[in-house]
C-alpha positions as CSV (number, residue, x, y, z in Angstrom):
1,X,7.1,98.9,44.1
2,X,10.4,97.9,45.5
3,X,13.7,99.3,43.1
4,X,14.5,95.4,42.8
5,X,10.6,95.4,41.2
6,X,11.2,97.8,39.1
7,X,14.3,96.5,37.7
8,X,12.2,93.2,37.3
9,X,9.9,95.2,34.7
10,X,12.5,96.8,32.5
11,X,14.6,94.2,32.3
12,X,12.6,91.0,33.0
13,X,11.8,89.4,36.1
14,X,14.1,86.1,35.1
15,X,17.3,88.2,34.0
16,X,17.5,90.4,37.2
17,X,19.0,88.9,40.6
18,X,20.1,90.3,44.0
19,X,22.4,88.9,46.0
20,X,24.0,87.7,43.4
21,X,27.4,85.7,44.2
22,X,30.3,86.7,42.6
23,X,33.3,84.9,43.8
24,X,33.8,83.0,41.2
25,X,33.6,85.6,38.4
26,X,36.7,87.4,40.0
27,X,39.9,86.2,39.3
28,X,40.5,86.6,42.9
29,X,38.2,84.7,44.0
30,X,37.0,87.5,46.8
31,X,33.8,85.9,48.3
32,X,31.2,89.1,47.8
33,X,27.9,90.0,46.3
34,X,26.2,92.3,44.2
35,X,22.8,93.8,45.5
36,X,21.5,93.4,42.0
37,X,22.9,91.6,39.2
38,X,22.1,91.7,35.4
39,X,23.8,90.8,32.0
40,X,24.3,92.8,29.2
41,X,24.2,91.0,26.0
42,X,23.6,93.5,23.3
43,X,23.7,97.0,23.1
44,X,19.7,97.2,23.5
45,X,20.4,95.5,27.1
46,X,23.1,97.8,28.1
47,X,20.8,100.7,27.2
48,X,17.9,99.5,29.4
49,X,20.0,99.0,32.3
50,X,21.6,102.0,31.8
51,X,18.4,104.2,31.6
52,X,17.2,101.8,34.6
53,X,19.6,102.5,36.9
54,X,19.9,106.3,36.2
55,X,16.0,106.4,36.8
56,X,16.2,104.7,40.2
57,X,19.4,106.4,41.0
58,X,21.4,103.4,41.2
59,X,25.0,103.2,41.3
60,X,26.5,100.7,38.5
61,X,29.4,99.0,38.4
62,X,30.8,97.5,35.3
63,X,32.0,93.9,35.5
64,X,33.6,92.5,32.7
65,X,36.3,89.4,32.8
66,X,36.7,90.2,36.5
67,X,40.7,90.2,36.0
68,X,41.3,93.5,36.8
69,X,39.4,94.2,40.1
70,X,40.0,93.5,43.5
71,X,36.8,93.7,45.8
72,X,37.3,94.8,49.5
73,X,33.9,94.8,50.8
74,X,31.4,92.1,51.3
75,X,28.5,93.6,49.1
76,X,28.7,95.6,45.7
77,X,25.8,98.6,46.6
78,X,24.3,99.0,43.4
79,X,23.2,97.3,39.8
80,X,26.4,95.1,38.9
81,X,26.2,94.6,34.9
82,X,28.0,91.6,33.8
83,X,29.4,93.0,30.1
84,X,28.4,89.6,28.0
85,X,27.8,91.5,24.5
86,X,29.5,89.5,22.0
87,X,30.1,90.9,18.7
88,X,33.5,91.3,16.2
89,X,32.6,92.1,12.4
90,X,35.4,93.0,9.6
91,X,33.7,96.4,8.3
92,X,36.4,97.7,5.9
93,X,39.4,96.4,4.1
94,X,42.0,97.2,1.6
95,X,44.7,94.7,0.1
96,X,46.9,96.4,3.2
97,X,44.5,97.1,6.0
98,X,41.5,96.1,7.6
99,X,39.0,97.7,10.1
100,X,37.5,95.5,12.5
101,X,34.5,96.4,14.8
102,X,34.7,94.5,18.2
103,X,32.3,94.7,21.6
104,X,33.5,95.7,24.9
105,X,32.5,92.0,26.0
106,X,34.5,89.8,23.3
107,X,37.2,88.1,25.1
108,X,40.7,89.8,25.0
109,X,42.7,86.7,24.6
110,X,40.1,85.4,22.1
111,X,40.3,88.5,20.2
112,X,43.9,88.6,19.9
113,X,44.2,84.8,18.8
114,X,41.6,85.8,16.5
115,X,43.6,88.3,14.7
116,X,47.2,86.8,14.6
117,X,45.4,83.6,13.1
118,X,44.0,86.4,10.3
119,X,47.3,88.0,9.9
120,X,46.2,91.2,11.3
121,X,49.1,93.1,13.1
122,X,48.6,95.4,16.2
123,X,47.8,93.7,18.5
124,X,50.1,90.7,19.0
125,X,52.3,91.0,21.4
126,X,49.1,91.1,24.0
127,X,48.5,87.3,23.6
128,X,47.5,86.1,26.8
129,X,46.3,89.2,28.4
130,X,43.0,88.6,30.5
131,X,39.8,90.1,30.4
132,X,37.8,91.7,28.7
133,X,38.1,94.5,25.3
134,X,36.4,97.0,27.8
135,X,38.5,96.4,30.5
136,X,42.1,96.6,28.1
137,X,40.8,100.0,26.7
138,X,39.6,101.3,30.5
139,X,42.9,100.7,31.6
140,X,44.5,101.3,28.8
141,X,46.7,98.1,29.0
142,X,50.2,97.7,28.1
143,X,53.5,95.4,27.2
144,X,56.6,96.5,27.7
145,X,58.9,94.1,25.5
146,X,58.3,96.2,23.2
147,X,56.4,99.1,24.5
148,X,52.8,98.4,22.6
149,X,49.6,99.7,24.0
150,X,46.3,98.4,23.5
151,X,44.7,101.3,22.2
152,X,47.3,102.2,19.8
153,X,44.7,100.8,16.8
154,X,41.9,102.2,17.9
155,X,39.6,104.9,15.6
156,X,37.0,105.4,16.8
157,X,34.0,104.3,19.7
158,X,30.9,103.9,20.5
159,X,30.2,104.9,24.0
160,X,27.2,104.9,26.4
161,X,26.2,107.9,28.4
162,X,24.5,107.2,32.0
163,X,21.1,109.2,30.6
164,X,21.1,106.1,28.1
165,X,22.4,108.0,25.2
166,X,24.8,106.7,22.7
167,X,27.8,108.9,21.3
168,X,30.9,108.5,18.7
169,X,34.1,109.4,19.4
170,X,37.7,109.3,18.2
171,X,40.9,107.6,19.9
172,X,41.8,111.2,20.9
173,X,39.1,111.6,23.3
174,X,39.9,108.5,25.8
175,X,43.2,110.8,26.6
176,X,45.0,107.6,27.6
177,X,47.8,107.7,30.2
178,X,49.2,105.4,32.8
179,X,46.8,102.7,33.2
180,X,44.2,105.5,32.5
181,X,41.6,106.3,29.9
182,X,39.3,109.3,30.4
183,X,36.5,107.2,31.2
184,X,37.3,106.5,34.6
185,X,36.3,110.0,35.1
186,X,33.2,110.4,32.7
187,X,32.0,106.8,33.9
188,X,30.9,106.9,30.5
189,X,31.2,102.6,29.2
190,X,32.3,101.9,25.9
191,X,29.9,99.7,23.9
192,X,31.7,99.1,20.4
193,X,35.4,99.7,19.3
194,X,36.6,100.0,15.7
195,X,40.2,98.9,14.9
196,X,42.6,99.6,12.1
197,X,45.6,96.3,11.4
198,X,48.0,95.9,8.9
199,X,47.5,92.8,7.2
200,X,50.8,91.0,7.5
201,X,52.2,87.3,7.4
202,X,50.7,85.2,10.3
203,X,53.6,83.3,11.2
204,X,55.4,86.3,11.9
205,X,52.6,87.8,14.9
206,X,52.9,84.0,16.2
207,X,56.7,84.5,16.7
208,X,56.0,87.7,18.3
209,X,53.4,86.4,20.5
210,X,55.0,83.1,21.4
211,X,58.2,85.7,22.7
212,X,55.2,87.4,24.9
213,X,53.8,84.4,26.5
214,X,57.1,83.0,27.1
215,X,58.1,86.1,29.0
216,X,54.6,86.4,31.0
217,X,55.0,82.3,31.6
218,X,58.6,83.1,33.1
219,X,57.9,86.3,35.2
220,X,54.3,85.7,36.2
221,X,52.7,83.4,38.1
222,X,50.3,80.9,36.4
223,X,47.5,79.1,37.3
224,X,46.4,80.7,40.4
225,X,43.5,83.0,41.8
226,X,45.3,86.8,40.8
227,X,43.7,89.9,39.4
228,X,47.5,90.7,37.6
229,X,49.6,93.2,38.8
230,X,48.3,95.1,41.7
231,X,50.2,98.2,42.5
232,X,51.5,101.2,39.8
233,X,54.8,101.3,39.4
234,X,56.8,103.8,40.9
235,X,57.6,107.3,39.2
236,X,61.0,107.9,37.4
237,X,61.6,110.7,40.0
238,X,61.3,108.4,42.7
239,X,63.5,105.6,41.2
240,X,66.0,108.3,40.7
241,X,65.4,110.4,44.2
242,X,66.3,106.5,45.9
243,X,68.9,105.6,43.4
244,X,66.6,101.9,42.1
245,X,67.3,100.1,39.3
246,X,63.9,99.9,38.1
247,X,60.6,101.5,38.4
248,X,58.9,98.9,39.3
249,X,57.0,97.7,42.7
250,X,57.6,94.3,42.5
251,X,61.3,94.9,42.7
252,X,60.4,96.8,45.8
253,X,58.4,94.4,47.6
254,X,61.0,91.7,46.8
255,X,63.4,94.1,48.2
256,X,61.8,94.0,51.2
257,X,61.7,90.4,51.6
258,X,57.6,90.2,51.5
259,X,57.6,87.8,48.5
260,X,55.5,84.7,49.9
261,X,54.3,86.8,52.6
262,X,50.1,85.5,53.7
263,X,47.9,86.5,55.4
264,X,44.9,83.9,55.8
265,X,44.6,83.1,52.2
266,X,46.0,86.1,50.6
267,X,49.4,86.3,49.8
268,X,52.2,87.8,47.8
269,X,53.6,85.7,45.2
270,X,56.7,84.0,45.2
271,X,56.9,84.4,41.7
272,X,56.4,88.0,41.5
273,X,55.9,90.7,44.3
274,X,53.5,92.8,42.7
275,X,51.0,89.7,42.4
276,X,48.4,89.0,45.0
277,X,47.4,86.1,44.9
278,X,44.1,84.0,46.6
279,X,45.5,80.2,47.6
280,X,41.8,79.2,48.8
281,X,38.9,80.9,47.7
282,X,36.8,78.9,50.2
283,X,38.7,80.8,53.0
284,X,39.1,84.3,51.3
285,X,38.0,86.5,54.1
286,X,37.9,90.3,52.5
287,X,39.3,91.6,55.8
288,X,42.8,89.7,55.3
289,X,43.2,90.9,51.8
290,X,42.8,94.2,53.5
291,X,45.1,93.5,56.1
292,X,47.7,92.5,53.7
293,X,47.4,95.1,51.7
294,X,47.9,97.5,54.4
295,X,50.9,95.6,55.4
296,X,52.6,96.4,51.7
297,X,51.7,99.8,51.7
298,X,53.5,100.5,55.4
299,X,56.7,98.4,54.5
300,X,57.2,100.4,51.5
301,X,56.5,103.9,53.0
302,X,58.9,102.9,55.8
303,X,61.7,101.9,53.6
304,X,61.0,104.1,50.6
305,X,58.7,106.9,51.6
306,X,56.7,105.9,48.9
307,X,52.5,106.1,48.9
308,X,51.9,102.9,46.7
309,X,48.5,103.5,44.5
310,X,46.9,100.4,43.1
311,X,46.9,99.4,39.4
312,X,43.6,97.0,39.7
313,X,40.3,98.6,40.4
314,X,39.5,98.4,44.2
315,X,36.1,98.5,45.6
């Protein structure tokens, strides 16, 4: 039997594809495939693929909302698992606080409307963030106006191991940094998350999430093919060492007069610098993207010295 056959009997011959195309579950719109393709919708599906791909010694990459990932080759080697488990349940609750269990799959923005409508505060200010709960956590997401992190609720976990195993664990052991979490080296996925919120008035996390989307609708662009901000900004030394204003890359590239700057249908956005953007998915040839990318990298080395690492997941 082929692996593809295989894959067909543990996790049924109408729920595995190859081939699969997956333009248009990137936010970038990259034309690419995935040599096999399967969703996850509970935690008993995750498991099965899991175990199946460790069995056949499959690579697996983890695709969520598809918001955070920019794809630079034609095919994704490998089982791609589409993270589609759905699940948010209140567990606990006081007259003060409430514990919520969510799914790596549930919708960020969903989630977040969800809880400012219950008067649950935490997580506010992250109103219109894309994505999925998984890929917040992975990367450890952030807003700046005020400083909030997405993980700063979080208890405890429930993650899956790639022998198939499931284990517990506490906010501690994600050791979160800049755009990190300590499962981009354990490759471990997180299954379930628990949340603690203080219950508050509802109308006062609207306010504060209105002020977020107001900011992210004047600084970012809107309605276009983007997987969010693409390069990590800049270290404090650096912005000191070169006497900047700001740490941040899409001051850079403005600086350097690439804003608006295509190639084919990629391009940097007029909006903000540190935005890719896809204006035709039709005509989004990989090697472009890679061409402009390489074209950012060099003019900031030239001017600034600077190695520029990306923020977004590149594969």
């Amino acid at each position: 039997m082929t692996k593809f056959e295989k894959l067909k009997v543990v996790l049924g011959k109408d729920k595995i594809q190859t081939n699969k195309d997956l333009t248009n579950l990137l936010t970038l719109h990259v034309k690419t495939k995935a040599e096999y393709y399967f969703e996850a919708k509970s935690k008993n599906d995750w498991q099965k693929a899991v175990k199946a791909a460790h069995d056949l010694d499959l690579p697996i990459f983890v695709l969520g909302g598809g918001s955070n990932i920019a794809v630079t080759k034609d095919k994704i080697e490998g089982l791609v698992i589409r993270n589609n488990y759905i699940k948010k349940e209140v567990i606990k609750q006081t007259n003060k606080e409430v514990e919520v269990l969510v799914s790596s799959g549930y919708p960020t923005g969903l989630f977040v409307n969800q809880m400012i409508e219950a008067g649950y505060e935490g997580i506010e200010y992250h109103k219109g963030l894309p994505g999925t709960i998984g890929g917040a956590i992975y990367m450890n997401s952030k807003w700046t106006r005020p400083l909030r992190y997405f993980r700063d609720g979080i208890t405890k976990a429930v993650l899956l191991q790639r022998d198939g195993q499931f284990k517990t664990v506490d906010r501690k052991y994600f050791n979160f940094g800049y755009d990190y979490s300590t499962l981009h080296n354990s490759h471990e996925i997180l299954v379930d998350v628990i949340f603690i919120f203080k219950k508050t008035d509802p109308t006062v996390l609207k306010k504060r999430a209105d002020e977020a989307i107001l900011y992210r609708t004047q600084t970012q662009p809107k309605g276009v093919s983007s997987c969010g901000c693409f390069f990590r900004n800049i270290s404090e030394r650096d912005k000191i060492r070169l006497g900047l204003p700001t740490n941040s890359v899409g001051y850079l590239i403005d600086q350097l007069g690439l804003k608006g700057t295509n190639v084919g249908s990629f391009a940097v956005s007029e909006t903000h610098g540190n935005f890719i953007i896809n204006k035709d998915g039709a005509k989004s040839d990989i090697n472009n993207l890679k061409k402009l990318l390489k074209l950012i990298k060099d003019k900031v080395r030239e001017k600034y010295g600077i190695e520029l690492e990306e923020e977004v997941i590149v594969i």
